[in-house]
C-alpha positions, 0 to 999 in steps of 0.5 A: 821741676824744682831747678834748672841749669843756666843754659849759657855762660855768655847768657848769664854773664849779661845778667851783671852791670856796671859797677861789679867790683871783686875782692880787692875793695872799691878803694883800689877798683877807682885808684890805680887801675884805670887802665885795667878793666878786669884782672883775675889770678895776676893776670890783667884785661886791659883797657885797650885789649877789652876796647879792641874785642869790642870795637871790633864786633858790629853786634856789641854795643859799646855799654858799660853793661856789655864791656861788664858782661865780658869782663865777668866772662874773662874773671871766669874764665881766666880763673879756669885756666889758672887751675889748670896751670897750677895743676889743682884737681877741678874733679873733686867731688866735693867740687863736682857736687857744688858746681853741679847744684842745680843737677844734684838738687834736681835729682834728690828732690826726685827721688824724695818726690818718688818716695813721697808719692809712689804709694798714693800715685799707683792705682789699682785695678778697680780703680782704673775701672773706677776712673774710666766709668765715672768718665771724668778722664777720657782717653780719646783716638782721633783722625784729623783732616786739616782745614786752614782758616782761609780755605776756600768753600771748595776746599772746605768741601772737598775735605768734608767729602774726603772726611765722610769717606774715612767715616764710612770706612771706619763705620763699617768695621766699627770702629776695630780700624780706626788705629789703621785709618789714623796711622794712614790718613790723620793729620795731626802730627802727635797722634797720627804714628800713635793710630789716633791714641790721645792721652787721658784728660780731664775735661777742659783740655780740648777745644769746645767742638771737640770736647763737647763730642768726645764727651758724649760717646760711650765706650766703643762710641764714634763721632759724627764728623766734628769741625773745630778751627783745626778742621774735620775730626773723627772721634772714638772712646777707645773702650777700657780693655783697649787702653788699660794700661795707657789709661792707667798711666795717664791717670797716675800722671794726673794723680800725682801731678794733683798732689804736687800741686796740693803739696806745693801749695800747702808749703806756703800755708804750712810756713806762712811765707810772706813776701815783703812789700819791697821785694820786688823794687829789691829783685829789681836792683838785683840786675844792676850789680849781681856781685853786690847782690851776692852779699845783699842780707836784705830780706825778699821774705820771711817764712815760719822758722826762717827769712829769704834773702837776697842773696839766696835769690842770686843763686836761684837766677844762676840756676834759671833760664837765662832769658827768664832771669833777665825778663824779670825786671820787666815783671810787675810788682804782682808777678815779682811777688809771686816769683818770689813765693814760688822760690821760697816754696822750693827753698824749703822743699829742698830743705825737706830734702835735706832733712830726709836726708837723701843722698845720690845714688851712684847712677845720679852722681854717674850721670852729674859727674859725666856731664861735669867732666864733658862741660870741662874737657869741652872748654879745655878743647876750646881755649887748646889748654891740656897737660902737655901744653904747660909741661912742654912750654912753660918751666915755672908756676908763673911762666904757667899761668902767663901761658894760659892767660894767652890762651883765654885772650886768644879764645875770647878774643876769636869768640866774640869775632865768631871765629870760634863758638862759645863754651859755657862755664857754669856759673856755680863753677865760676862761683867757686873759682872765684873763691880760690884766687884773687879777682876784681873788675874795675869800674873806672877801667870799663867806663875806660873801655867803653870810650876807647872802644867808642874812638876804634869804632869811629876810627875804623869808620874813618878807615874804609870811607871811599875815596872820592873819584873814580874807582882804582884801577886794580893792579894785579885781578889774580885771585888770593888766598887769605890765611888768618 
């Protein structure tokens, strides 16, 4: 896969440390603005109001980076809101396609890929035979009787015995039963609905005892009862004429997965990629201001006709699984390296892309423009913002916007209590947003947050120690219904 979406917002967000500062400038984030942590279209996250959604939640640390997180989470989601306030169309498509990046780039690399290698991949019959004989490929069909490790002799035993009686069931029809036998008796979750039927592999994929039996039976061949650390299996060679077509299959798979394999590697040799020394100390240092890094032209590794720079890597980590990204600093300088080769390999496959030319089909852009207008109905429903709202409750463009801030108060506010569940926004939306309005997040105001915070918490402590003596006498035991 050359791209994956980022599975969460909050997720990502806690990719983004102290220190961020938007378009404003540092000058004004350390000056007049101690008492505000974040402020994004005019509207301002306070320092008390960031301080009591934290304080107020057990699993959160007080931290610079957390208070950050949110505070990131807040820009976005504001932003949002504004344009909704405001009226502004977040279903263009231009829009929609550069939100969407990782989907879209995802979907032209395949259809590039399909043009690339359908010739090579499709065997022909002859082929197909070709392949079985040489049986380099096996397909395989198994039944398995489970043995755990801490079974007991007489467990051991009497699965044996239990394996024996299925052999002899198989033997006296040859084998023409297996898939019956299988679909009965097996064990093994994959195969046991599928009559046994494994997929084709080549050698090196199978467990030594089973491998090395699998791979002595001729077509039509039946195994003895093998044990491996999974239990009693019974194996069988499928003969061609039973499998063609599922064989042919498996073997085009492994066709083409060869030559990604071939084609991705000989990018790297093609373009002479060489990652620089201090990459991964610079991958690193991405983790302790991601805004900054946005901007950072500092050179991760040069390639033949052009150079990837920190910058370009950022985008990547929006696009990458959340959790994998925030391993990364983690890594060593080895694995870092080699991170960035693969990212710069699928840097320039995209850019192969490009050059072909391939554009959407109308079912891609069906398919991105679905999933784009779910993901922004689905956060609309969560913070209650509609149409409606702003035409029946606020007469200005500013009353507007005052309105939806309220709203993402509200919501983030209910969402870090666990009152309501997070809506992710994607982070490349976000990215967008963020150019249309203004937005900053202060460092002093957060360092701010994070002491105030500190004082609610001890204070709330305070609050619900017990009162010495004897418990209180309650003056009234009917039950109550408490409405938040």
């Amino acid at each position: 896969m050359i791209v994956r979406r980022a599975h969460s917002l909050l997720a990502m967000a806690a990719l983004v440390t102290a220190g961020t500062v938007g378009c404003r400038g540092i000058r004004e984030a350390f000056s007049a603005h101690a008492g505000v942590a974040a402020s994004a279209a005019g509207q301002d996250l306070t320092v008390e109001r960031l301080a009591g959604w934290v304080a107020h939640v057990k699993r959160a640390q007080p931290s610079a980076k957390n208070f950050t997180a949110i505070a990131s989470l807040y820009v976005d989601y504001m932003l949002f809101a504004a344009q909704l306030a405001k009226g502004q169309d977040l279903h263009d498509s231009a829009l929609v396609i550069r939100a969407s990046w990782p989907t879209a780039t995802q979907l032209r690399w395949n259809r590039f890929h399909d043009e690339l290698f359908a010739t090579a991949a499709h065997l022909t019959p002859a082929q197909v035979d070709s392949a079985y004989q040489a049986g380099n490929v096996r397909l395989l069909q198994h039944i398995l009787i489970q043995v755990p490790a801490s079974a007991a002799p007489g467990d051991v035993e009497r699965k044996r015995v239990q394996t024996e009686q299925i052999l002899r069931q198989v033997s006296s029809q040859h084998g023409t039963n297996f898939a019956a036998l299988a679909k009965r008796y097996s064990e093994d979750p994959g195969s046991k609905a599928r009559g046994g039927y494994l997929s084709a592999v080549a050698r090196g994929q199978y467990v030594a005892p089973f491998e090395t039996a699998g791979w002595e039976l001729p077509p039509g061949g039946i195994s003895g009862i093998v044990r491996s650390p999974f239990g009693f299996h019974l194996i069988r060679r499928p003969p061609l004429p039973e499998v063609r077509d599922s064989f042919s299959a498996d073997v085009s798979r492994l066709v083409l997965a060869h030559l990604d394999s071939q084609y991705v590697n000989g990018i790297s040799s093609q373009y002479a990629i060489v990652v620089d020394e201090g990459a991964p100390a610079r991958v690193r240092q991405i983790f302790d201001d991601l805004e900054h890094a946005r901007k950072d032209r500092h050179v991760l590794a040069t390639y033949r006709g052009g150079s990837f720079r920190v910058q370009d890597l950022v985008r990547w980590l929006y696009a990458i699984d959340p959790e994998e990204a925030r391993a990364l600093p983690a890594g060593t300088d080895t694995q870092l390296k080699e991170f960035v080769t693969m990212v710069v390999e699928r840097e320039l496959l995209i850019q192969k892309v490009d050059s072909a030319h391939v554009a959407l089909e109308p079912d891609d852009w069906a398919e991105i423009k679905a999933d784009y207008d779910s993901g922004v109905a689905r956060l609309q429903r969560a913070m209650g913002l509609s149409p409606e709202l702003f035409r029946d409750s606020a007469s200005t463009p500013e009353a507007r916007v005052r309105l939806a801030a309220t709203h993402v108060n509200n919501y983030l506010e209910r969402a870090l209590k666990g009152e309501a569940r997070f809506v992710p926004l994607s982070p490349f939306l976000g990215a967008i947003l963020r150019e249309r309005e203004p937005w900053s997040i202060y460092p002093a105001g957060i360092a701010a947050a994070v002491e105030r915070a500190g004082t609610v918490r001890d204070s709330l402590r305070g609050a619900i120690r017990p009162a010495p003596g004897p418990a209180p006498v309650p003056l009234d035991t009917t039950p109550h219904r408490y409405v938040r």
